[in-house]
C-alpha positions, -999 to 999 in steps of 0.1 A, spaced: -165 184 220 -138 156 209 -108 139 215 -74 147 203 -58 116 186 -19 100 188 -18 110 156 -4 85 127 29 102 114 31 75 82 19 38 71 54 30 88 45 46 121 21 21 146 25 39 178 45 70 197 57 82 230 45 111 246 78 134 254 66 167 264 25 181 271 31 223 260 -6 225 275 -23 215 309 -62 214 314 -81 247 311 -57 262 285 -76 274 253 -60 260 220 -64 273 184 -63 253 147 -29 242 144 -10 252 177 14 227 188 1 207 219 27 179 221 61 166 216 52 128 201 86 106 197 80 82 169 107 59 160 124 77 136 124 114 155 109 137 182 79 152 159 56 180 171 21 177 170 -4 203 162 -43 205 167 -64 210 144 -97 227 162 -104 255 187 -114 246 225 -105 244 260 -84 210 269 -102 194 294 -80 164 303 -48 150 294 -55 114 291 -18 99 285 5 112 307 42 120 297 64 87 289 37 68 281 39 53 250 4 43 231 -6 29 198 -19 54 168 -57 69 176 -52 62 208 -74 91 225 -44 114 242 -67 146 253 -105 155 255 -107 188 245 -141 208 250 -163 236 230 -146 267 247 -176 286 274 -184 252 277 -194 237 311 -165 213 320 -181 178 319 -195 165 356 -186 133 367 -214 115 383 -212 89 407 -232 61 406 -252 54 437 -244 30 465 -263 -5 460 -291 -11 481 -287 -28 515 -295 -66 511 -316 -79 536 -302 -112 552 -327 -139 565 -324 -144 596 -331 -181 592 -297 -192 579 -294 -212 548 -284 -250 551 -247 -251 551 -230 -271 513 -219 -304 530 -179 -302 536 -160 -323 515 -149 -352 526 -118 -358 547 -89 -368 528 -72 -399 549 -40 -393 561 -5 -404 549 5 -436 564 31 -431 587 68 -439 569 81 -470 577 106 -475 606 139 -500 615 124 -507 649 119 -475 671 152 -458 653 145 -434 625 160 -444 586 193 -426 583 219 -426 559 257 -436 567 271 -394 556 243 -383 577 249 -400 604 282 -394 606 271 -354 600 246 -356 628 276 -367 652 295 -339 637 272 -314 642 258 -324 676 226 -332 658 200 -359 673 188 -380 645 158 -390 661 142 -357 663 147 -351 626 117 -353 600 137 -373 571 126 -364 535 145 -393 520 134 -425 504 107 -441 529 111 -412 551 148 -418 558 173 -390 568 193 -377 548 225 -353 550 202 -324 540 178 -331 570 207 -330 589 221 -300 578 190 -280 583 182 -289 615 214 -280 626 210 -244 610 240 -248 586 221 -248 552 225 -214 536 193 -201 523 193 -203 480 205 -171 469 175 -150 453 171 -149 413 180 -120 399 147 -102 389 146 -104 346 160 -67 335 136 -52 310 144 -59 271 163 -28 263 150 -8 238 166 -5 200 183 28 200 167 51 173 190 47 141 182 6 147 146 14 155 146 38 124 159 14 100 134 -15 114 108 8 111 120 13 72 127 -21 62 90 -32 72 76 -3 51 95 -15 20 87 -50 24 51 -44 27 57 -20 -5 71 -43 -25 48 -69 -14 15 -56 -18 20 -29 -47 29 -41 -85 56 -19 -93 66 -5 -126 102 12 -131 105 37 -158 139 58 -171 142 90 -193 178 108 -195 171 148 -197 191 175 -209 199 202 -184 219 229 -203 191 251 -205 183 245 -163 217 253 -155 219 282 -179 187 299 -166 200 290 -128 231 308 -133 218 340 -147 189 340 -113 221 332 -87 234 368 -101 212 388 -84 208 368 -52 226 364 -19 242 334 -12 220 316 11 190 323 -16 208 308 -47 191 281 -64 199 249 -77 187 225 -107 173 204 -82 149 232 -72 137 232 -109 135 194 -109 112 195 -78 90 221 -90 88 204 -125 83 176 -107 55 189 -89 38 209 -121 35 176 -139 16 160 -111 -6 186 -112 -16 174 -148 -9 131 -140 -35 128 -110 -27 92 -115 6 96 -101 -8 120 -70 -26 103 -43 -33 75 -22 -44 35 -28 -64 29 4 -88 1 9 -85 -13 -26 -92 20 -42 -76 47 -57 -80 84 -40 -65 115 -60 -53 142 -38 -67 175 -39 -32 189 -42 3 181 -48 26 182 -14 54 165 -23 75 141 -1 114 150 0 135 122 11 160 139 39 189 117 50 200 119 89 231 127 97 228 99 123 213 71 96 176 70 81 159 91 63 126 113 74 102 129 37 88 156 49 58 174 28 62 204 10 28 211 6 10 227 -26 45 224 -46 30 227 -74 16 259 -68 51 273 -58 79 293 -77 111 279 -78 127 302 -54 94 299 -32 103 260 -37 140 262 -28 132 284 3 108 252 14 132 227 10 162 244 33 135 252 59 121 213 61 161 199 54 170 220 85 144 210 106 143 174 96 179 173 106 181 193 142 142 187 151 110 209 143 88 188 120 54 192 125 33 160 123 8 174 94 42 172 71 53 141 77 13 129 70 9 146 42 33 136 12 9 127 -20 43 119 -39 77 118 -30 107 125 -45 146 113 -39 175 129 -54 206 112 -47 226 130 -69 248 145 -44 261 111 -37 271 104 -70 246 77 -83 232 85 -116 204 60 -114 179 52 -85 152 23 -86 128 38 -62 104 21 -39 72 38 -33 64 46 3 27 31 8 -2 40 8 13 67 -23 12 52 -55 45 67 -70 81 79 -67 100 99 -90 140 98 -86 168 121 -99 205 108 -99 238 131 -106 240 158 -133 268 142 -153 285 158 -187 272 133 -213 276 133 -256 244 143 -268 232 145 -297 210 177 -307 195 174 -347 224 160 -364 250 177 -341 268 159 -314 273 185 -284 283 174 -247 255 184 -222 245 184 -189 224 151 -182 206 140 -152 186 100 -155 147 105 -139 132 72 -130 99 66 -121 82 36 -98 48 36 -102 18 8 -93 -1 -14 -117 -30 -11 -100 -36 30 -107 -14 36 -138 9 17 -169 39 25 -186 19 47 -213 5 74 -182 47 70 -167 61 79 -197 36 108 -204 41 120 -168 78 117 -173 80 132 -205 57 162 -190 89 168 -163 111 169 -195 93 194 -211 91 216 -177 124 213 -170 136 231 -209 115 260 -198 126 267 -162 118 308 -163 78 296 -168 83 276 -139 
């Protein structure tokens, strides 16, 4: 029926390790069941399927680690007859003549050394080995010398008398040890963001975007919900986010082989720092189609599992745009850098009390800076600043949202 792929977990990802089969031949599988445990370099990611069937063989075996599309299971139509392996058939006997053919001519003999030299009928030895052969009881006439002109020499002496100590064996080389994950994480990272900024023509937009009416709305919602549902104006900002991409397919998709490919929905990307260094962006798929508390709820279930294990490959292969909001560290600004093959990345810094002037009244309000990094090749300045000025006007209606 097919093969069941290593699967390809982002551009940054070229092969994975097999940790853990959670199937064995004969077991029946179903759209999206987890079949595998894959580690990449930046986590342990579990894999899903995505048809029915019987597995019929396991093709990479546990440990082994194999590039992306490597084949790593044949699965089969289920009721279907398992596949037969036929041998091929013995070659025919070859009948030998019994007349045997003429013999190549042997090469030709290739004339002996000339004997070494001699002093008369006593073998060339050296002074020290001399005086070693006396020493060690040694005749120097029955030695082979391998010096100059077939002379003795102390070592000829010292191994016919059994005292030269065999070399000690090299050590065999050890393996190169592997980079632990944060280094192999953060290799993995810095290749993605030099082929980013290599091959895509970024452009960096910036619009500042009053919050009072966010934080307003978010404070009368947290009233009527428990604690671990409240909300948050990043919540809004994500699903604002993910409205106006909606509307801007020019900042939704994928540049793949020189061409431009909309997506045919808007999973946004999160950008998840771990605890342990590196960051994993997770989809959340069909944002745009979610409330905000449907949103929020999303974002604590992918944080979570980002950070103690649980992603599912499909989410870390799916982001159409991402987003990074590093406003809980205290920047107000970020200067994104879009994660290839996506053509943009929107960024949120710290909601900060700013003067702001509203008609001819000067009020203090709560501001947040969105930037945008876009490419040249799908979009300009004009689309960004539409797009961003689209999240503005989401975000000062957060109860439609």
């Amino acid at each position: 029926m097919g093969e069941f792929l290593m699967p390809t977990l982002g551009a940054d990802m070229t092969e994975g390790k097999i940790v853990t089969w959670l199937v064995a031949p004969g077991d029946e599988v179903h759209h999206g069941d987890i079949v595998a445990t894959v580690d990449t370099s930046k986590a342990e990611i579990d894999v899903e399927i995505f048809e029915d069937g019987v597995v019929e063989e396991l093709l990479v075996g546990v440990g082994e680690k194999v590039p992306v599309g490597t084949p790593l299971a044949r699965i089969a139509a289920v009721g279907a007859e398992p596949a037969v392996v036929v041998e091929a058939a013995p070659p025919a006997p070859v009948t030998v003549p019994e007349t045997p053919a003429a013999a190549p001519p042997a090469p030709p003999a290739r004339p002996a050394p000339p004997p070494p030299p001699t002093d008369g009928h006593r073998p060339r030895i050296s002074p020290l080995a001399r005086r070693v052969a006396a020493d060690l009881g040694v005749d120097p006439e029955e030695i082979a010398g391998t010096g100059p002109h077939g002379s003795v020499v102390r070592a000829d002496v010292e191994r016919a008398a059994g005292t030269t100590p065999a070399p000690a064996p090299k050590p065999a080389p050890s393996p190169p040890a592997e980079p632990d994950r944060a280094t192999a994480m953060r290799d993995a990272i810095g290749a993605l963001m030099s082929r980013s900024k290599r091959e895509i023509p970024h452009y960096h937009l910036a619009l500042d975007i009053d919050l009072h009416l966010t934080q307003r709305w978010v404070t009368r919602r947290n009233e009527d919900l428990p604690l671990p549902q409240r909300l948050t104006p990043a919540g809004v900002l994500l699903a604002a986010t993910a409205r106006a991409a909606a509307h801007h397919s020019d900042m939704n998709g994928h540049h793949v082989d020189g061409a431009f490919h909309p997506a045919d929905g808007v999973h946004l990307g999160v950008a998840i720092s771990l605890r342990a260094g590196g960051l994993l962006t997770p989809a959340i798929k069909d944002a745009d189609s979610l409330s905000v508390d449907e949103l929020m709820e999303r974002l604590r279930d992918v944080v979570h599992r980002a950070r103690t294990g649980g992603l599912r490959a499909s989410e870390l292969a799916a982001p159409t745009l991402t987003v990074t909001d590093l406003g809980d560290r205290g920047v107000d600004l970020v200067h994104g850098v879009i994660y290839p093959p996506q053509v943009a990345l929107v960024g949120f810094g710290a909601v900060r009390s700013r003067p702001w002037a509203d008609g001819d009244a000067l009020a203090v309000r709560p501001v947040v800076t969105a930037t945008l990094a876009a490419d040249h090749r799908v979009s300009d300045g004009h689309r960004g600043a539409l797009f961003l000025r689209e999240i503005d006007r989401l975000v000062q209606t957060p109860e439609e949202l």
